[in-house]
N, C-alpha and C positions, 0 to 999 in steps of 0.2 A: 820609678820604673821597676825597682829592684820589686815593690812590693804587687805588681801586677803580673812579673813574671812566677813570681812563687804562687799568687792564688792560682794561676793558670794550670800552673805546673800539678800542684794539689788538686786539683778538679779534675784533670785529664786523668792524672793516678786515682781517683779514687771515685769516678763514677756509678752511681748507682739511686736510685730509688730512695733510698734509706739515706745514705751518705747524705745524697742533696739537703734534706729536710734537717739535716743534724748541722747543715752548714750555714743556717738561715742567719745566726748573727754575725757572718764577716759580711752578709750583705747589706746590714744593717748599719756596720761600725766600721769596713775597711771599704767599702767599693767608693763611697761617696769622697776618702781621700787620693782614692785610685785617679777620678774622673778630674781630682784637679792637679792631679801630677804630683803630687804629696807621698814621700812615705811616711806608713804608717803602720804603730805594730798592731800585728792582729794576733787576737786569741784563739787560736788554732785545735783549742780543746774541745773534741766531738761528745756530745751529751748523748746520751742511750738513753730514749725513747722507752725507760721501763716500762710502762702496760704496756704498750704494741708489742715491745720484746719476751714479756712475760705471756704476751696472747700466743702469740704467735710460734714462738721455740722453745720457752724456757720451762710453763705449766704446761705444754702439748704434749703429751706424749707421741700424738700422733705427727709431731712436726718434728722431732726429733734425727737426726742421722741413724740412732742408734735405735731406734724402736721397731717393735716388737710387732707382728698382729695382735699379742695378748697384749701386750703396755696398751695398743690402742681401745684395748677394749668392746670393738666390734664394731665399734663407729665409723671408724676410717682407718687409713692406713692400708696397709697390703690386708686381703682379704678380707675385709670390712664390706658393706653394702655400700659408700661412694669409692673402693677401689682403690686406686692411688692420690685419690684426693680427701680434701677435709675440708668440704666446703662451708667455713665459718663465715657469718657475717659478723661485721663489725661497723659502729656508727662512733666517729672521731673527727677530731676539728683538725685544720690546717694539711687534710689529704691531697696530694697533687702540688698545686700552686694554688689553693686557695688560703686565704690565712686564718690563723689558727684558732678565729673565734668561728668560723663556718665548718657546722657539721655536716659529716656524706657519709653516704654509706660505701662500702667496699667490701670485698672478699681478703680475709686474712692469708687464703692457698693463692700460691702462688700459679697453680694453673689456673683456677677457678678467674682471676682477676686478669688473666690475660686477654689482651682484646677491648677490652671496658675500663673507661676513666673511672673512680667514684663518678657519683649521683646524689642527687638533693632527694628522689624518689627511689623509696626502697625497692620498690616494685619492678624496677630498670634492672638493679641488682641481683634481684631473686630470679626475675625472667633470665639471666643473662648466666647464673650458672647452676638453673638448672638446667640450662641448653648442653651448657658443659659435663654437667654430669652425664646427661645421655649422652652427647657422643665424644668426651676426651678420658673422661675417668676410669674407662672399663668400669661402670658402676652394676651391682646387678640390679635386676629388675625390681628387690624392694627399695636399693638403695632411689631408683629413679621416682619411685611412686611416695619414697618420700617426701622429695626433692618438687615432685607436681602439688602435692597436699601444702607442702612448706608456701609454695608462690600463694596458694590461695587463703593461706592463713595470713599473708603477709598485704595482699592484694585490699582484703576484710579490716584492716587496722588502717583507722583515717590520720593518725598520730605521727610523723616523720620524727622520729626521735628513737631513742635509746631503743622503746617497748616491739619496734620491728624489727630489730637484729634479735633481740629476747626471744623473740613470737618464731623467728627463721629456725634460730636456733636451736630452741628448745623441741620445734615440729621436727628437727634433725638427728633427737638426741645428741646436740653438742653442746647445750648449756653446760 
């Protein structure tokens, strides 16, 4: 009992996106002695996700708290052409609830992926924020004409793999 109240308890504190996916081995190692009324200790020590965290805040400049229009470089960020966004794609296993051998694509911003699971097609992806870019980013009008070129460079790659985040990204200038 004790050890059902504490994951709950840990789960309720500590909700989020990230969290969950870092919590995958007490579901692996403690639920199933939860389910027969067993305690059991659980290893409580949360893993960081180095590349996502390095994608996403640590190498960004433009994902930064602290950054700059110039740290960002022109790409994103405040004053940038996608405006307040940094619409990166990224292709990684175990996004969502799927498990960690299935790859999907997804938006690293966090506006950009609002609205939208991952996707097994990048093209769901690309459609869905360059939607965003025109109307949540303040983006300007090259950042948008990027963002329309990017879908169709993206749209032209028959490959669901790595080379279409590559192909978004690099049409974004965010490789």
């Amino acid at each position: 009992m004790h050890s059902r109240v504490l994951l709950i308890s840990l789960l309720v504190a500590t909700v989020s996106g990230n969290i969950i996916d870092d919590l995958r081995p007490i579901a692996s190692s403690g639920l199933s002695a939860i389910k027969n009324n067993k305690d059991a200790s659980v290893d409580l020590a949360v893993k960081v996700n180095t590349k996502r965290a390095d994608d996403e805040m640590c190498n960004d400049a433009t994902k930064r708290s602290d950054a700059t229009a110039a740290d960002a470089g022109g790409a994103g960020g405040a004053g940038g052409p996608f405006g307040k966004c940094v619409p990166k794609m990224i292709f990684a296993g175990g996004l969502g609830n799927r498990p960690e051998t299935e790859f999907t694509f997804q938006s690293s911003d966090p506006i950009c992926s609002e609205g939208q699971q991952e996707a097994l097609n990048p093209s769901i992806i690309a459609n869905h924020m360059k939607n965003v870019v025109d109307t949540k980013c303040d983006a300007t009008d090259e950042g948008k004409s990027l963002a329309a070129a990017a879908v169709a460079k993206v749209a032209a790659i028959q490959d669901k793999d790595q080379s279409a985040a590559d192909a978004w990204n690099e049409a974004l200038g965010l490789a």
